[in-house]
DSSP file (Angstrom, degrees, kcal/mol; ACC not computed):
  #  RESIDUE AA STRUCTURE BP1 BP2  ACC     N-H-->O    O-->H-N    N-H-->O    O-->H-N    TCO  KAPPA ALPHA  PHI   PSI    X-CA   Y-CA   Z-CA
    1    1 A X              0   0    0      0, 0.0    42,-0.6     0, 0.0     3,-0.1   0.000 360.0 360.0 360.0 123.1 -102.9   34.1  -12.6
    2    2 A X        -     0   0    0     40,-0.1     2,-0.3     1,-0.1    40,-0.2   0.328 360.0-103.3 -32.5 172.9 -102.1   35.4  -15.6
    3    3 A X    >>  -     0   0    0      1,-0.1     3,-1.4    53,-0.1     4,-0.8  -0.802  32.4-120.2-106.8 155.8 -103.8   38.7  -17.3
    4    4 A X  H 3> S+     0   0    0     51,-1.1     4,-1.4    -2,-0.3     5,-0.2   0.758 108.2  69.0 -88.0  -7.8 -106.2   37.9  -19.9
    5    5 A X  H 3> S+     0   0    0      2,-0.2     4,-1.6     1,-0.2    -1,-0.2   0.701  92.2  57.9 -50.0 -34.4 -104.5   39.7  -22.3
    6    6 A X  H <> S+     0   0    0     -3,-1.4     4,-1.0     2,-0.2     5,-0.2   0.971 109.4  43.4 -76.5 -60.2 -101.6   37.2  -22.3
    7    7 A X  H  X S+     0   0    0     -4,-0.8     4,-2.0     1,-0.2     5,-0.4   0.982 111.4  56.7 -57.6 -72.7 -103.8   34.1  -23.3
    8    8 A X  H  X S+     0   0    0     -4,-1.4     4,-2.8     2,-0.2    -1,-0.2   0.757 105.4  51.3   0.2 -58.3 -105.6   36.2  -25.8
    9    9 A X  H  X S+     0   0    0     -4,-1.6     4,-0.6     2,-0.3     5,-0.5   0.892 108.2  50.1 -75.6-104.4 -102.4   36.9  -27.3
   10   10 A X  H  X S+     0   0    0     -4,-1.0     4,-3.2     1,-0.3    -2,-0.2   0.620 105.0  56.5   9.7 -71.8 -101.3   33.2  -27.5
   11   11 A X  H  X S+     0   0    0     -4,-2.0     4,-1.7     1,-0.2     5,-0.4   0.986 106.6  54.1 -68.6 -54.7 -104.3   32.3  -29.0
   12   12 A X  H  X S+     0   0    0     -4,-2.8     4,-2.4    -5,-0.4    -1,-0.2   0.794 112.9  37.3  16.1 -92.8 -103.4   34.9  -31.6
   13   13 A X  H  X S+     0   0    0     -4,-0.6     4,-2.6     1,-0.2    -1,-0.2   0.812 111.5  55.9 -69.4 -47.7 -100.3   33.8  -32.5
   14   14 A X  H  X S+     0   0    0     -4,-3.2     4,-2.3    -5,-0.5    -1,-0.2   0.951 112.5  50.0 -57.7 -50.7 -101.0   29.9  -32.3
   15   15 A X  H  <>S+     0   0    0     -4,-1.7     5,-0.9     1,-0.2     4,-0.4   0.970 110.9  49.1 -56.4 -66.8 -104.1   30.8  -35.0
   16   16 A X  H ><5S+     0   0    0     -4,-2.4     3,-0.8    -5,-0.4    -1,-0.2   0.951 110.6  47.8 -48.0 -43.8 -101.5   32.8  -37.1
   17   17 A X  H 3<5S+     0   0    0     -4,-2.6    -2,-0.2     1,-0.2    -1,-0.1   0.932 121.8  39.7 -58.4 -67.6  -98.7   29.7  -37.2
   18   18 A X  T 3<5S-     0   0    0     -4,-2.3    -1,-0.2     1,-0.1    -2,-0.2   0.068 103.8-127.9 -92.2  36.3 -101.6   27.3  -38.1
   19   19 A X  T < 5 +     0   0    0     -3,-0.8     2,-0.3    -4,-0.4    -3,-0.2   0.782  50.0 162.6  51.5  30.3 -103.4   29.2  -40.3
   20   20 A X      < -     0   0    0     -5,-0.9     4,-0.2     1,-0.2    -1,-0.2  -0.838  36.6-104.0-119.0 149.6 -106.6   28.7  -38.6
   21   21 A X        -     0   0    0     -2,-0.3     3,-0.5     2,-0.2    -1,-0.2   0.502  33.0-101.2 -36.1-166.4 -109.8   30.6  -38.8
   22   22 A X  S    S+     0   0    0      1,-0.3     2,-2.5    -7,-0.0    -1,-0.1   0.947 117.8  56.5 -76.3 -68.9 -111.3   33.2  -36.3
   23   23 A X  S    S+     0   0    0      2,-0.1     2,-0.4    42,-0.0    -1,-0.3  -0.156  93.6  84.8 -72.7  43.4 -113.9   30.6  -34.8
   24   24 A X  S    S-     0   0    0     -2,-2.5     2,-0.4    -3,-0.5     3,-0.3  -0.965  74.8-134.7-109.8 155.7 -111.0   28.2  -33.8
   25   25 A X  S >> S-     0   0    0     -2,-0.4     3,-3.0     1,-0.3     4,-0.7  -0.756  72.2 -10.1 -98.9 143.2 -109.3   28.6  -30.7
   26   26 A X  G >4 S-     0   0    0     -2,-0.4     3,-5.5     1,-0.3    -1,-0.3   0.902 124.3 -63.3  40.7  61.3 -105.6   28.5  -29.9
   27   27 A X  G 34 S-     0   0    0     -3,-0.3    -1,-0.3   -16,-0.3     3,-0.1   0.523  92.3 -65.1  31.3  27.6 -105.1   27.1  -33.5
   28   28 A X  G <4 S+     0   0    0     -3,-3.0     2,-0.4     1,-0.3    -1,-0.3   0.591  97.1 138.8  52.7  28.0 -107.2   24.0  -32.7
   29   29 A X    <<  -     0   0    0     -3,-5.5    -1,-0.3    -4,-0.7     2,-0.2  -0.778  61.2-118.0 -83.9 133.6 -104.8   22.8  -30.4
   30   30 A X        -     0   0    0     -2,-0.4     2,-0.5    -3,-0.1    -4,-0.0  -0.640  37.0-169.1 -80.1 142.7 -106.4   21.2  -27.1
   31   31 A X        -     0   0    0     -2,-0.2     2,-0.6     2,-0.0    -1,-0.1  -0.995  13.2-152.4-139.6 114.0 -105.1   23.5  -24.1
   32   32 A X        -     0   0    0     -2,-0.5     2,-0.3     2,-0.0    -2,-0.0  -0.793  13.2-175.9 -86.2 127.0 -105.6   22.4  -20.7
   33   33 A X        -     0   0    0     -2,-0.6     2,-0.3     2,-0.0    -2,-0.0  -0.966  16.9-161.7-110.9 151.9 -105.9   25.5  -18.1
   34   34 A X        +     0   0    0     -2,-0.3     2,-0.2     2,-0.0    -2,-0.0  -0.999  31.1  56.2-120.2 132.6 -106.2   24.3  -14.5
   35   35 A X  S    S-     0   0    0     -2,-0.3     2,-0.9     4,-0.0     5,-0.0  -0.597  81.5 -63.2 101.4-176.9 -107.2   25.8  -11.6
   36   36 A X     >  +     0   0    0     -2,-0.2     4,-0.8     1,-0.2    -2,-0.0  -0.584  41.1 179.5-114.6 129.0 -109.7   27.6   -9.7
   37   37 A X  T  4 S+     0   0    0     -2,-0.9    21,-0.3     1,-0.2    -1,-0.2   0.561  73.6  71.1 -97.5  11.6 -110.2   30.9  -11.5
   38   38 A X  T  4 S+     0   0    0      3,-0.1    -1,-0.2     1,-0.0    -2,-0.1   0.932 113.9  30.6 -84.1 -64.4 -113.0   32.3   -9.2
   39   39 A X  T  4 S+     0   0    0      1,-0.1     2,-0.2     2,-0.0    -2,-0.2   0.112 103.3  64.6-132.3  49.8 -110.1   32.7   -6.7
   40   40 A X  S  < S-     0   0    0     -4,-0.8     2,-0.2    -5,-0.0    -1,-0.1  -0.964  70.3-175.0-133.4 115.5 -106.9   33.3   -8.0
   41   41 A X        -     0   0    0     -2,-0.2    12,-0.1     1,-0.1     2,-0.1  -0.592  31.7 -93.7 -93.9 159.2 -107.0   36.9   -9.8
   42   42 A X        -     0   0    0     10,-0.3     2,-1.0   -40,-0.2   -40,-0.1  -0.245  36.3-124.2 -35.4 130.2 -104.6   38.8  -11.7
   43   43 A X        -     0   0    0    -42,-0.6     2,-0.7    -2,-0.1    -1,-0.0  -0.776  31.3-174.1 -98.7 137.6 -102.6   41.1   -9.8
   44   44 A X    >   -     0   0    0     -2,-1.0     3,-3.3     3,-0.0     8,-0.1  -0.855  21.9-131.2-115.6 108.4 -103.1   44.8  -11.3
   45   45 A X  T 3  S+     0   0    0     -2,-0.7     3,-0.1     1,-0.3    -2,-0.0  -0.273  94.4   8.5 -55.6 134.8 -100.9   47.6   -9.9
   46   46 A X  T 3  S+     0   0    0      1,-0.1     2,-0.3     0, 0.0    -1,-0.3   0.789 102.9 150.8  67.5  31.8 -102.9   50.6   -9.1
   47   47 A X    <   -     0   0    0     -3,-3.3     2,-0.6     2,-0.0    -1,-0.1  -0.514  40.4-144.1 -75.7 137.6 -106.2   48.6   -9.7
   48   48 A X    >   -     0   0    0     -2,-0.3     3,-2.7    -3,-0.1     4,-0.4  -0.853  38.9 -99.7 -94.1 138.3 -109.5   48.8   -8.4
   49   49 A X  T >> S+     0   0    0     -2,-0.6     4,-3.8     1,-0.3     3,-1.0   0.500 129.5  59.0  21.2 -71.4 -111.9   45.6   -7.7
   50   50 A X  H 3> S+     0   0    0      1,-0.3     4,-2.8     2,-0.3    -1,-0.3   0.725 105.6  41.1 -48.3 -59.5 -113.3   46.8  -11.0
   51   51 A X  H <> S+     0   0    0     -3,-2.7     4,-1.3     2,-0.2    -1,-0.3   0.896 111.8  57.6 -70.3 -42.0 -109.9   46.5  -13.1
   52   52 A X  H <4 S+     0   0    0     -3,-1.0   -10,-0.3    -4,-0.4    -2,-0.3   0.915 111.2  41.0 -78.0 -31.5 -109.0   43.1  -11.4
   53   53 A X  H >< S+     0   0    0     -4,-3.8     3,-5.0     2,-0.2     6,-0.2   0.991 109.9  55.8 -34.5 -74.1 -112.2   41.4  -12.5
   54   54 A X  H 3< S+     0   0    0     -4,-2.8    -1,-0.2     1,-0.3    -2,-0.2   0.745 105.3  53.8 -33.8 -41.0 -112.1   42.8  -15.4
   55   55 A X  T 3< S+     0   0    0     -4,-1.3   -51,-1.1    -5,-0.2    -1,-0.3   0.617  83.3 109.2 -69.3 -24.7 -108.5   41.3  -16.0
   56   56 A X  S X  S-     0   0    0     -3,-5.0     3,-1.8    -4,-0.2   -53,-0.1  -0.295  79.8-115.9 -69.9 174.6 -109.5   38.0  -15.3
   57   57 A X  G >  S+     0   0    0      1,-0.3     3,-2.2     2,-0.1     6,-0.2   0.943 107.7  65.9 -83.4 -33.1 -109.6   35.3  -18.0
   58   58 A X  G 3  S+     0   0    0      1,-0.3    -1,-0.3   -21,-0.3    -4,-0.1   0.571  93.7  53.4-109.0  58.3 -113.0   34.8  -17.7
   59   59 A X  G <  S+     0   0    0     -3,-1.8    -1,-0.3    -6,-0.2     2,-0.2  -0.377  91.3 117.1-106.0  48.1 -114.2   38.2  -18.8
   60   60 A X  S <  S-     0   0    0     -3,-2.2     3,-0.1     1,-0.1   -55,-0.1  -0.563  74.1-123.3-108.0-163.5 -112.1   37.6  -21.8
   61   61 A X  S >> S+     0   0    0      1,-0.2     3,-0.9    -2,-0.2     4,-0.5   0.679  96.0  83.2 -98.7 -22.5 -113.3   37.3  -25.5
   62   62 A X  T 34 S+     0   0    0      1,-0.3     3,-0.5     2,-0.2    -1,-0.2   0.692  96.4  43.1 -67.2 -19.1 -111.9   33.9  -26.1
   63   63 A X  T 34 S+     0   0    0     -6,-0.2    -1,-0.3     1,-0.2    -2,-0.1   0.462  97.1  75.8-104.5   6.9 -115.1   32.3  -24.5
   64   64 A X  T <4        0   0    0     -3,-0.9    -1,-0.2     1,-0.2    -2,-0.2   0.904 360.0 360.0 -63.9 -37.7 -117.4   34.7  -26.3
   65   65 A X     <        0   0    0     -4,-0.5    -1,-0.2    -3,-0.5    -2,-0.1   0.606 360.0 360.0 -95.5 360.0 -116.9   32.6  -29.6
């Protein structure tokens, strides 16, 4: 599993190319993720429980909006 930082970032950039507001995601392109994200984490070197949670995608901000 990726770090949530990475999707974050993506969505970024895809928003900057198409010029699309804050409340759209990933530049209002549809984006499939698959898999089961309850139990496959991020791996974080010298992380505690705490840090790898936290590193998964969904504590990220993109599902905040």
């Amino acid at each position: 599993m990726q770090h949530k930082y990475c999707f974050e970032a993506v969505n970024r950039r895809l928003n900057d190319i198409y010029n699309t507001g804050i409340g759209k995601q990933f530049g209002n392109i549809p984006i499939v993720l698959g898999g089961d994200f309850a139990q496959i984490l991020p791996v974080v070197r010298h992380g505690n429980r705490g840090a790898i949670v936290n590193a998964c995608i969904q504590r990220s901000q993109l599902w905040l909006n």
